[in-house]
N, C-alpha and C positions, 0 to 999 in steps of 0.2 A: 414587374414591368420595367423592360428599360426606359433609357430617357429617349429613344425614336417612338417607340410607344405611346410616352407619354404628351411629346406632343404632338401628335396624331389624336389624342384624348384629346387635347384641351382643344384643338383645332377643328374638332367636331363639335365641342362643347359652342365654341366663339358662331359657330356658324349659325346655330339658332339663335343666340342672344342678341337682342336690340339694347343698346347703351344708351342712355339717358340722362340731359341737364336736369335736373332739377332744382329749382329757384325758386327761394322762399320770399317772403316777407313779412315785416314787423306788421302791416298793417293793409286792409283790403282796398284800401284808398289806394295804393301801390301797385297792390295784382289788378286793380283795373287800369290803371293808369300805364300799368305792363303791356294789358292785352290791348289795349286802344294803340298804342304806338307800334307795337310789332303788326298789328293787324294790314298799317301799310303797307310793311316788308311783305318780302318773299319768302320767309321764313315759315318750314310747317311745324306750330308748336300748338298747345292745348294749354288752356286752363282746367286744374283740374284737385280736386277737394288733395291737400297733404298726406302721402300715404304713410301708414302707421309707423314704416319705418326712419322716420324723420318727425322732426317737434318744430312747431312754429306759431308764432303769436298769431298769424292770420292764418285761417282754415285753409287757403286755396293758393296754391301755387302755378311757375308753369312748365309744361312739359316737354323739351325740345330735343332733337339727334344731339347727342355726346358732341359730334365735327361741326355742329352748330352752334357748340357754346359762347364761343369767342366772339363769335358777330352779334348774338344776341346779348351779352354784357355790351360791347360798344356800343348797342343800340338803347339800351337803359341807362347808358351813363351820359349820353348827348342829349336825352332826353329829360333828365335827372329824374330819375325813378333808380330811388333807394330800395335795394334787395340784400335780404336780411346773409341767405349762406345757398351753396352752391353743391348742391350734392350730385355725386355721380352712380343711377338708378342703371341695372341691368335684369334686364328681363329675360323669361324663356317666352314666348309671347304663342306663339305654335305650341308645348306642354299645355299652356294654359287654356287655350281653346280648347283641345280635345278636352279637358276634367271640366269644362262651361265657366270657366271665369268669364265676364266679362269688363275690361278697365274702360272707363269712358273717360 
């Protein structure tokens, strides 16, 4: 496969994938104190149980667009709502519907 090929692949690949913040916390006093304050904004994010592949001392994290991460840190940091790590989640979200995943 050349390299026009191959990013034609990945550019197929990019096109299903949805990108995801994902933001942990030390503690669940935090992820609520998350979801109440963003709740104001206009921001579409989920709370949502920490998925396997990440570790965190509080179960629930939250869930937000990748080009939304920056707004949702400044909105936890004006608010002082300490979040533990910042992971960046990518999904095939359409694979996953057709095999019946369902993420809530």
């Amino acid at each position: 496969m050349n390299q026009s090929e191959q990013c034609k692949s990945v550019k197929k690949i990019e096109k299903w994938m949805t990108t995801y913040a994902i933001i942990t916390f030390h503690t669940t006093h935090f992820s609520l104190k998350a979801k109440k304050v963003l709740e104001k904004s206009e921001i579409h994010f989920e709370t949502i149980p920490v998925p396997r592949e990440f570790s965190s001392d509080c179960g629930f994290c939250l869930k937000a667009l990748w080009e939304e991460k920056d707004e949702v840190v400044n909105i936890l940091k004006e608010n002082n709502v300490e979040f533990d790590r910042i992971f960046r989640w990518e999904r095939d979200e359409e694979r996953e519907k057709k095999k019946g995943f369902r993420f809530v």
